[in-house]
C-alpha positions in Angstrom: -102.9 54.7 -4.9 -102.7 51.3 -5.2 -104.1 48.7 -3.0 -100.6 47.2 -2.0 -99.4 51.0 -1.5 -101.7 52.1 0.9 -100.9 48.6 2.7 -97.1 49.3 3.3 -98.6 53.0 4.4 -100.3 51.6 6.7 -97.7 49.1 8.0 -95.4 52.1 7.6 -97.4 54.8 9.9 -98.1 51.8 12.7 -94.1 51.2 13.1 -93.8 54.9 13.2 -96.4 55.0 16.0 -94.7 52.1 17.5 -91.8 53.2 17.9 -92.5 57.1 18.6 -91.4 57.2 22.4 -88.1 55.5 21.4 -87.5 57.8 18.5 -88.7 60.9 21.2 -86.2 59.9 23.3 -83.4 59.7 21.1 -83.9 62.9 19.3 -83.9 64.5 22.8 -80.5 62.5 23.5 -79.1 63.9 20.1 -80.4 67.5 20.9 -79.2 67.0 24.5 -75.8 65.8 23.2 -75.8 68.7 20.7 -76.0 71.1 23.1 -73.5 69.9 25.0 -71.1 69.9 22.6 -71.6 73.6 21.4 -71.5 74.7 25.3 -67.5 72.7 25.0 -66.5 74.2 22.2 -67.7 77.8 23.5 -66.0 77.2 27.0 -62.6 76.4 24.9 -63.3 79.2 22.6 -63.9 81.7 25.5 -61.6 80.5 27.8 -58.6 79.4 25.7 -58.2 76.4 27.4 -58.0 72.8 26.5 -58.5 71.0 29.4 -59.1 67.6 30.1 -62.8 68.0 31.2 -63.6 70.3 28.0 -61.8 67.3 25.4 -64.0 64.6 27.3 -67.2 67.0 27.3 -66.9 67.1 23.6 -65.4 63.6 22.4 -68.2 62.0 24.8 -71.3 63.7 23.7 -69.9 63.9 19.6 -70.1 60.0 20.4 -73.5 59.7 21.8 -75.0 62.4 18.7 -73.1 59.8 16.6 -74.8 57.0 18.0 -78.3 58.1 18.5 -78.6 59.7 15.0 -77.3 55.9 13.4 -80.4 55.0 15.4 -82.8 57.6 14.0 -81.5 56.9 10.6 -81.7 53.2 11.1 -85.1 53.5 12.3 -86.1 55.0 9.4 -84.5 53.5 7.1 -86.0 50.1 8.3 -90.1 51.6 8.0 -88.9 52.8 4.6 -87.9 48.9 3.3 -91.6 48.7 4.5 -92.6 50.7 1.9 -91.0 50.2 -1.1 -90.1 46.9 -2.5 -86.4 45.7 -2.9 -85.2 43.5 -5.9 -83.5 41.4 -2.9 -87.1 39.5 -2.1 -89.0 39.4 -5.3 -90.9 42.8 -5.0 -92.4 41.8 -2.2 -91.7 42.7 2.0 
């Protein structure tokens, strides 16, 4: 590896350690979320009923796995503009 590669590595694994709590978090959220939604769907599957509770139960946590996935993604995809250079600034971060 190059000298500039194991650089951005390095910058790389300290914003991943940085950040680990927030990413712990939001991966619980999502798996939280996710769960929720399955139980929804299989209490409208068993029960045959569409109630009011059971849509809000599923539209409100399909929103929050919606929003803390973006997040995950996002925080990825910014340690990852760490690492490999972009034409936008020259080759260089």
């Amino acid at each position: 590896m190059t000298e500039e590669l194991k650089m951005r590595m390095e910058v790389v694994e300290r914003l991943t350690a940085l950040f680990r709590t927030e990413r712990m978090v939001y991966l619980g959220t999502t798996i939280l979320s996710l769960l929720m939604l399955v139980g929804s769907a299989l209490s409208l599957i068993i029960r045959d009923k569409a109630g009011s509770v059971e849509l809000s139960m599923l539209f409100g946590s399909s929103g929050l796995i919606t929003y803390t996935a973006g997040r995950l993604l996002f925080m990825w995809g910014e340690a990852l503009k760490r690492l490999v250079p972009s034409a936008s600034d020259g080759g260089k971060s």
